[in-house]
C-alpha positions in Angstrom: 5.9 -6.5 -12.9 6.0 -4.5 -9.9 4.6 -6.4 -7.2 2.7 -5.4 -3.7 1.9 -8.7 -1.6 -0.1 -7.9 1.2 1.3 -10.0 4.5 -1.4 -11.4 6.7 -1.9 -9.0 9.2 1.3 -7.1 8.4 3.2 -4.8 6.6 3.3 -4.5 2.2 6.0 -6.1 0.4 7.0 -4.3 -2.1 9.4 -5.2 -4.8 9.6 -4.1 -8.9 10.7 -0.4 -10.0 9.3 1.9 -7.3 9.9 5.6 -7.4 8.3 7.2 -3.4 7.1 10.3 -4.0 6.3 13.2 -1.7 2.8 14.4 -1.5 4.1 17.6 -3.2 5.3 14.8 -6.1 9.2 15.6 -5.1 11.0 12.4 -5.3 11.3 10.6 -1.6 13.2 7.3 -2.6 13.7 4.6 -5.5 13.8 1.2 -4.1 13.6 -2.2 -5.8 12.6 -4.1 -2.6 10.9 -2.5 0.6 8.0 -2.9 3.6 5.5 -0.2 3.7 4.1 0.1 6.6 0.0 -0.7 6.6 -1.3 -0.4 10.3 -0.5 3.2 10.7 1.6 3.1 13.2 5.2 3.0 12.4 7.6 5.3 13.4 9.3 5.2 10.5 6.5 6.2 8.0 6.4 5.1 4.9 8.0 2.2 6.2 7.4 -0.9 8.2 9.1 -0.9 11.6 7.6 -4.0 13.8 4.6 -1.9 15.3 2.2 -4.1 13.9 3.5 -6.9 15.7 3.3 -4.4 18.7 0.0 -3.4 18.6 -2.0 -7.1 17.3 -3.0 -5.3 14.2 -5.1 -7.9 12.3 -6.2 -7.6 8.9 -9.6 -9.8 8.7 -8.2 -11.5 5.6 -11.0 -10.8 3.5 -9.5 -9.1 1.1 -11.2 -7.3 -1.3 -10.8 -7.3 -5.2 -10.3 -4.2 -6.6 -10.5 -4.9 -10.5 -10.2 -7.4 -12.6 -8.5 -5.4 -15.6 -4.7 -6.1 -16.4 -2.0 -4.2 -15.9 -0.4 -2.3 -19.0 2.9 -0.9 -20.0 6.2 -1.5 -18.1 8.5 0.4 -15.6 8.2 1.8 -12.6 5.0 2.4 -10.8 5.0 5.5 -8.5 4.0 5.4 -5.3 2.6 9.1 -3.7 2.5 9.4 -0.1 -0.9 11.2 0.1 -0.6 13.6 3.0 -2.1 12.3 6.0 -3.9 9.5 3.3 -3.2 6.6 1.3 -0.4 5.3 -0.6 -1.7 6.3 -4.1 0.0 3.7 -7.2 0.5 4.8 -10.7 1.9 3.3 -13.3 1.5 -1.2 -13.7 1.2 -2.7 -10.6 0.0 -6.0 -9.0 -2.0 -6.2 -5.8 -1.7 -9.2 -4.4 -2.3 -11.4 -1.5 -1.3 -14.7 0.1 -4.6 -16.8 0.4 -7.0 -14.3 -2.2 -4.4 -14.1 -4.8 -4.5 -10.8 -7.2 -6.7 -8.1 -5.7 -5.7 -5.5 -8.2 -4.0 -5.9 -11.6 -3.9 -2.4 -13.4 -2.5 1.3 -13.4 -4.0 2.9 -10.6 -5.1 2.1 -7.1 -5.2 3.6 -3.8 -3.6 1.6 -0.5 -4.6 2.1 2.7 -2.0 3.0 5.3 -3.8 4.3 8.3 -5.0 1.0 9.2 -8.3 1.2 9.5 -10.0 0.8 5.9 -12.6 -1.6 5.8 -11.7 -2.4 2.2 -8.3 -3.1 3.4 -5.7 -3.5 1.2 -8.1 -0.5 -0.4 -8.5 3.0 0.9 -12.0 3.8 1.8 -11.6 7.2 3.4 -11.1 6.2 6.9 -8.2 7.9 7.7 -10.2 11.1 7.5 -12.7 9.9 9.7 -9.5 8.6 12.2 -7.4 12.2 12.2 -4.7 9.7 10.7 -1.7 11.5 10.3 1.8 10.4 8.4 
């Protein structure tokens, strides 16, 4: 099962068969075990570099559940950097987090990585509002 645990005010650990993609869908990466970043700040873009600790980001810990169906299939789940946007999954995937347990458990989700959803984990459209850019 490819796994995404949300880390309290922090970055997303990632770990199963991911496949990074490119907003254009060209192929950015295959990991097994990574950080993304999730405060929008990070140099290093998709990726966690410390900036959160940095900058206080704080995640309120209420995280919100996303769906209660179940993931299907195997294999890896795809991760799109949305241009200037989310981290869009496809493909079966676990959302989870340390004190809510599983957010998300399905095939298809959107992650928000500008920082400033109010549905965090979730995207909410904020990053349009924000002029976030990746």
């Amino acid at each position: 099962m490819n796994i995404f645990l949300v880390t309290e005010s922090g970055p997303l650990e990632c770990t199963g068969e991911l496949e990074l993609l490119n907003a254009d869908h060209t192929h950015f990466a295959r990991e097994s075990h990574t950080w993304l970043c999730r405060c929008g700040r990070s140099q290093e873009k998709p990726y966690c570099d410390g900036s959160h600790e940095k900058i206080a980001f704080s995640d309120d810990a209420t995280a919100q559940q996303a769906s209660d169906s179940a993931a299907t299939g195997s294999g890896a789940v795809r991760i799109t950097l949305r241009s200037n946007g989310p981290l869009k999954l496809e493909g079966p995937c676990e959302v989870r987090h340390p004190t809510a347990g599983v957010l998300f458990s399905g095939n298809q989700t959107a992650l928000c990585r500008c920082g400033q959803s109010k549905k965090k984990p979730f995207c909410d459209g904020t990053h349009r509002e924000v002029g976030f850019v990746a």
